[in-house]
Residue frames relative to the residue before (quaternion, step in Angstrom):
aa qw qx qy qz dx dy dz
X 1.0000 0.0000 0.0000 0.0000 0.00 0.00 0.00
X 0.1115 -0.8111 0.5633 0.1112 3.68 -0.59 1.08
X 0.7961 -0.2585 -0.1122 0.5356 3.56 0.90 -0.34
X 0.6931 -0.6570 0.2959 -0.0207 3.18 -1.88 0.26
X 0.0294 0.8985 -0.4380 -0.0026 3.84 1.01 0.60
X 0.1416 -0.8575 0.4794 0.1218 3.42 0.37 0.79
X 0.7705 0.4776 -0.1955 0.3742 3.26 1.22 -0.80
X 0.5624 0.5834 -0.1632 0.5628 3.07 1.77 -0.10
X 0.3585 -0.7269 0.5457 0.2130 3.32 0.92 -0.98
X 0.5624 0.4670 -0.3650 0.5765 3.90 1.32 0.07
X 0.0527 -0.7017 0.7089 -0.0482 3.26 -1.26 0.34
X 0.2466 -0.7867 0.5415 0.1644 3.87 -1.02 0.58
X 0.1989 -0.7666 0.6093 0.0391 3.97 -0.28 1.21
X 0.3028 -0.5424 0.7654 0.1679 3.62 -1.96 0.82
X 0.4991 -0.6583 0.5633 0.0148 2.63 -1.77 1.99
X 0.0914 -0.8114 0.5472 0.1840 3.97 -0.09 0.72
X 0.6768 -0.1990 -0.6564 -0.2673 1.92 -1.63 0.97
X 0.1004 0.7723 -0.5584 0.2859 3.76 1.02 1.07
X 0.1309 -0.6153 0.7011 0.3358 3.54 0.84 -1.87
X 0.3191 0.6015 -0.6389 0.3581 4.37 0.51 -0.09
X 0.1925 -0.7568 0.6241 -0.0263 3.06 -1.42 1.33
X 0.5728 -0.6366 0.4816 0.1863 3.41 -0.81 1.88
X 0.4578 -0.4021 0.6940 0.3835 3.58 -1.72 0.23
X 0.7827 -0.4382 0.3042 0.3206 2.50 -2.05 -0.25
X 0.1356 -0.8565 0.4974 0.0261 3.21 -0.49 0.34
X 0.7969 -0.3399 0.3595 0.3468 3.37 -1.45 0.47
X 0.1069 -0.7598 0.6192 0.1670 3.74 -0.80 0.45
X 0.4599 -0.4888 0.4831 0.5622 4.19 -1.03 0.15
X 0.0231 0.5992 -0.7910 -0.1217 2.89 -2.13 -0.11
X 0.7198 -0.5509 0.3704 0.2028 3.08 -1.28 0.39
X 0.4947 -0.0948 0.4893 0.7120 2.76 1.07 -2.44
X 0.1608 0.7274 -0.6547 0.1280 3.13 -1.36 1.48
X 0.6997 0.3712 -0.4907 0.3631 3.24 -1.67 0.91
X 0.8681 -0.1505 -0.1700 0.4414 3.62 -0.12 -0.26
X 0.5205 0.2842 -0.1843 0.7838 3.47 1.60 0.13
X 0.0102 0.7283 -0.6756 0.1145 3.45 -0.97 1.63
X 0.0208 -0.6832 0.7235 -0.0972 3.50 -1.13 0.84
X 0.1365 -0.8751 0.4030 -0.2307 3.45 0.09 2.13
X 0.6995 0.5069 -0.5030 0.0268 3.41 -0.56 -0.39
X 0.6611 -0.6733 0.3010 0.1384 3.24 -1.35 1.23
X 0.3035 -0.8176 0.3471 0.3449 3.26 0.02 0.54
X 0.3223 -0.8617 0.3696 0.1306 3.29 -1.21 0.49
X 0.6030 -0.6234 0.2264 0.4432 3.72 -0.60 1.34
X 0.6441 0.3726 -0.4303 0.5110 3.18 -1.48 1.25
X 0.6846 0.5614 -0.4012 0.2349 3.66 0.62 -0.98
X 0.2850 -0.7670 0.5265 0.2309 4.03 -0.52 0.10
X 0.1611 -0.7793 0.6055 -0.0097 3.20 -0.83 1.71
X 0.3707 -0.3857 0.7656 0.3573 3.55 -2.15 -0.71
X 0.1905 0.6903 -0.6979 0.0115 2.81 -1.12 0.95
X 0.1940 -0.7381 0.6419 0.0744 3.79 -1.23 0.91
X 0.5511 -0.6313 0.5108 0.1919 2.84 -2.23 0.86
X 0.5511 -0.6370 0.4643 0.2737 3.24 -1.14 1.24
X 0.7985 -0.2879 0.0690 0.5242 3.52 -0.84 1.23
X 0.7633 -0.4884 0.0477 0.4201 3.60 0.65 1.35
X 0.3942 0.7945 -0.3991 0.2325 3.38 1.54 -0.16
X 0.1164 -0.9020 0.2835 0.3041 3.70 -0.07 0.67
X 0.6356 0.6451 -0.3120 0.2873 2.86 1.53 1.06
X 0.5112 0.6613 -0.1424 0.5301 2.80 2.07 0.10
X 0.3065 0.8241 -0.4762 0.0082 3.59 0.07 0.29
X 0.3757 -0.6659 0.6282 0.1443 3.02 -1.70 -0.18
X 0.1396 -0.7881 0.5488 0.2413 3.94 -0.82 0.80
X 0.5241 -0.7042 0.4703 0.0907 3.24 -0.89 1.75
X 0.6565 -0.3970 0.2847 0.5748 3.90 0.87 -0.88
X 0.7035 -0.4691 0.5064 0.1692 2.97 -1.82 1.01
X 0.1297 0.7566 -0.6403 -0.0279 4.04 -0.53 0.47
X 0.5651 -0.6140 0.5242 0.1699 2.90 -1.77 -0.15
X 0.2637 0.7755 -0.5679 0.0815 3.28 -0.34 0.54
X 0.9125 -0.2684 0.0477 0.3050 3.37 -1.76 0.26
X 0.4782 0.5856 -0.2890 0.5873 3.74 1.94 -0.55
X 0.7561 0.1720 -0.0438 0.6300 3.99 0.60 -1.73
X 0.2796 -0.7147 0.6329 -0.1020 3.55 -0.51 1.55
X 0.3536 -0.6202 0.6184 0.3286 4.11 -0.82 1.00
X 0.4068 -0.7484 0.4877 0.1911 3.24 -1.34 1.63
X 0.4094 -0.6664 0.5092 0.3593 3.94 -0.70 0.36
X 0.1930 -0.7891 0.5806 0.0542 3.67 -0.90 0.60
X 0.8355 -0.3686 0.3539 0.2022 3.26 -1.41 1.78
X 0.7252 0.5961 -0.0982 0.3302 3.23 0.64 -2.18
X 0.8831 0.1079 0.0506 0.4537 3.34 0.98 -1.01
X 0.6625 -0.4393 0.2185 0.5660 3.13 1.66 1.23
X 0.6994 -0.4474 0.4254 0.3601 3.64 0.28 0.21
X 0.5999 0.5766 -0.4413 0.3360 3.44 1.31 -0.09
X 0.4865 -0.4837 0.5872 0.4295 3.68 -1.76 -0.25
X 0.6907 -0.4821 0.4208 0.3368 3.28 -1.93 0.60
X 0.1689 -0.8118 0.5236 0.1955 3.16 -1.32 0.87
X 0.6840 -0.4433 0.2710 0.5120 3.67 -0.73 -0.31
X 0.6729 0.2341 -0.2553 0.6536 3.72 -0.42 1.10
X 0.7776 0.3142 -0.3777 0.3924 3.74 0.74 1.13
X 0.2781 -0.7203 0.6191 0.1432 3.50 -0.58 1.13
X 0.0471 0.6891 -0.7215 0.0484 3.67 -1.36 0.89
X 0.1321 -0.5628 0.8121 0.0796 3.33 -1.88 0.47
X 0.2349 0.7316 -0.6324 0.0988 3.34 -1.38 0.95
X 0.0205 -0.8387 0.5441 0.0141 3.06 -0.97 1.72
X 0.6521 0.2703 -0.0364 0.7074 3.68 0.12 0.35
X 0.6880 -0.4736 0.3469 0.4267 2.73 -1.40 -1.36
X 0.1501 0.8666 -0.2809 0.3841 3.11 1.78 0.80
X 0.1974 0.8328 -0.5105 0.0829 4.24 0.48 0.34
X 0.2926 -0.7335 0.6116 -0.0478 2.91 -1.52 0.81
X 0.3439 0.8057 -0.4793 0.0536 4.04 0.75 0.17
X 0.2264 -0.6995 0.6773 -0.0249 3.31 -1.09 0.61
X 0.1892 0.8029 -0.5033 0.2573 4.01 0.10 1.41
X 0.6191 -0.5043 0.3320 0.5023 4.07 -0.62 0.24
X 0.6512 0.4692 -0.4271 0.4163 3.91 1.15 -0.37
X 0.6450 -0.4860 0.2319 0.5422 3.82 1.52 0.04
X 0.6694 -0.4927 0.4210 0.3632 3.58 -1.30 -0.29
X 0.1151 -0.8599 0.4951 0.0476 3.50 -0.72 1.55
X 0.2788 -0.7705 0.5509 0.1583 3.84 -0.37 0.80
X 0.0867 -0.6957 0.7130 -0.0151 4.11 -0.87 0.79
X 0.9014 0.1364 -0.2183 0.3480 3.40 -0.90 1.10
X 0.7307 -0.3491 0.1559 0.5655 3.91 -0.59 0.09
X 0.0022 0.7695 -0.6368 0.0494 3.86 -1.10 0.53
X 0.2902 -0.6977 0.6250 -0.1961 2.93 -0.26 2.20
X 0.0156 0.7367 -0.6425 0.2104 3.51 -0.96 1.28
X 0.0652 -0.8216 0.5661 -0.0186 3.55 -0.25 1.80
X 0.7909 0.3182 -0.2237 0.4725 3.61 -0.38 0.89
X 0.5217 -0.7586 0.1048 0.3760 3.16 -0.22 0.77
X 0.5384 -0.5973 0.5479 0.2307 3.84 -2.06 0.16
X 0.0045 0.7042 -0.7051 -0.0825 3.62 -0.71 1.07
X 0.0825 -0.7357 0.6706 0.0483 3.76 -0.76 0.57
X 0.2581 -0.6688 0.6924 -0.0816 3.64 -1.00 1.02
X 0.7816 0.2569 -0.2332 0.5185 3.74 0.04 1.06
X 0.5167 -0.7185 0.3131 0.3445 3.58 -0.69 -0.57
X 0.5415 -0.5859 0.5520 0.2425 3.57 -1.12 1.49
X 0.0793 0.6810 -0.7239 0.0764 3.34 -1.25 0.93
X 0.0439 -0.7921 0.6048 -0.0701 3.85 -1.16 0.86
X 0.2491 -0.6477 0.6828 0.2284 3.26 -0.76 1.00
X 0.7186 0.4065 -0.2671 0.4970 3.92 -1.01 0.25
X 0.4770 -0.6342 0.4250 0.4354 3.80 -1.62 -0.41
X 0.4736 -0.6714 0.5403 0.1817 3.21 -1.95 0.40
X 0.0184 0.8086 -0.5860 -0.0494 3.65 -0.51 0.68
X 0.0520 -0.7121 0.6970 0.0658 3.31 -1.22 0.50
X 0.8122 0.1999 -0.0670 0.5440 3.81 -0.98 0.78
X 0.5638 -0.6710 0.3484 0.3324 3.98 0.87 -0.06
X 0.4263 0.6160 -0.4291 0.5046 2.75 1.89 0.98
X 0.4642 -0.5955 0.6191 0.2161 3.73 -1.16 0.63
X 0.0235 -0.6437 0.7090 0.2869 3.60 -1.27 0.67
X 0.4973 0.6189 -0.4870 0.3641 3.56 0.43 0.23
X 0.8497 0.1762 0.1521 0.4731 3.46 0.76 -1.57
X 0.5390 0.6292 -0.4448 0.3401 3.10 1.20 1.06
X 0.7037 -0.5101 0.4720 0.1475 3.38 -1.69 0.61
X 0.0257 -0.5944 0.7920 0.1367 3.80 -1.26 0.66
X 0.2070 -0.5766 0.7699 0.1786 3.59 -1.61 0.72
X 0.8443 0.1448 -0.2010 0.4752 3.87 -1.49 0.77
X 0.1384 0.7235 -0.6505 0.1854 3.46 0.48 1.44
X 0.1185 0.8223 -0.5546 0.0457 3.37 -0.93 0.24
X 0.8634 -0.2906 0.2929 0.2904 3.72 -1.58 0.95
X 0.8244 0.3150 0.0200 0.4698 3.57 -0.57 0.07
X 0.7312 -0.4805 0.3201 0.3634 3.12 -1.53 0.04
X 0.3150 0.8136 -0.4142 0.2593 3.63 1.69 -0.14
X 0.2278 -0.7673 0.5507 0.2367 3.97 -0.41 0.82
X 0.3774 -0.7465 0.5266 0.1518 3.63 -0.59 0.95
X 0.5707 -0.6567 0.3364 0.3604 3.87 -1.24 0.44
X 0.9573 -0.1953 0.1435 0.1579 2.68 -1.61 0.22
X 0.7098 -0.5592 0.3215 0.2830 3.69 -0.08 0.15
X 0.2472 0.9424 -0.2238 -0.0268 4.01 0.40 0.14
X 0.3379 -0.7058 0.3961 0.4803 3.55 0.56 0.17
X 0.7072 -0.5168 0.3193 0.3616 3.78 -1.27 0.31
């Protein structure tokens, strides 16, 4: 991959073993148009790319492999190992995504706009806070004796 049009979706790839560098061209995708599954490739990476109904001037990059330069990366998620067969992973950074028969592990921050129904039980190593309140370290104001129910919850 020599260069990169993210916004376009084209990208421009050396032919081995000439090194002759394609126009733009087509980038993979997963899934486009109303369901997209995207991620651009990135310079240096080694693809498959095929001619467009044999034309040998027209192509198209088919997918991104690996080979002896781009090495499958090992992921946090699963002991430092590489994916095996029967596991889907996303890893950017240090950022993971694994998906394996023991369920779906998340590495690093996980931001969720809209809302969470959960059907089972919530367990957390560490504290929970909702509203800038601590369940760990929060306050009742108007406790009192007896069977009297005291207010509301407060942060310190």
């Amino acid at each position: 991959m020599s260069a990169v049009d993210p916004s376009s979706g084209l990208v421009k790839v050396r032919l081995q073993p000439e090194n002759t560098e394609t126009g733009w061209i087509c980038d993979a995708a997963i899934a486009v148009g109303a369901t997209v599954c995207y991620a651009p490739s990135e310079l240096g990476s080694h693809v498959l790319i095929e001619t467009v109904q044999g034309d040998g001037d027209n192509y198209i990059v088919v997918t991104r492999i690996f080979d002896a330069v781009s090495m499958p990366p090992a992921f946090s998620a699963l002991g430092g190992a590489v994916l095996q067969a029967g596991q889907f992973g996303i890893k950017i950074a240090d950022t993971e995504f694994v998906v394996s028969e023991n369920g779906i592990t998340v590495v690093g921050p996980l931001v969720i706009r809209g809302n969470l129904s959960v059907h089972g039980t919530i367990s957390a190593q560490g504290d929970i806070s909702t509203s800038g309140v601590s369940l760990e370290q929060h306050i009742h104001r108007g406790v009192q004796s007896g069977s009297s129910l005291s207010g509301t919850p407060v942060s310190e």
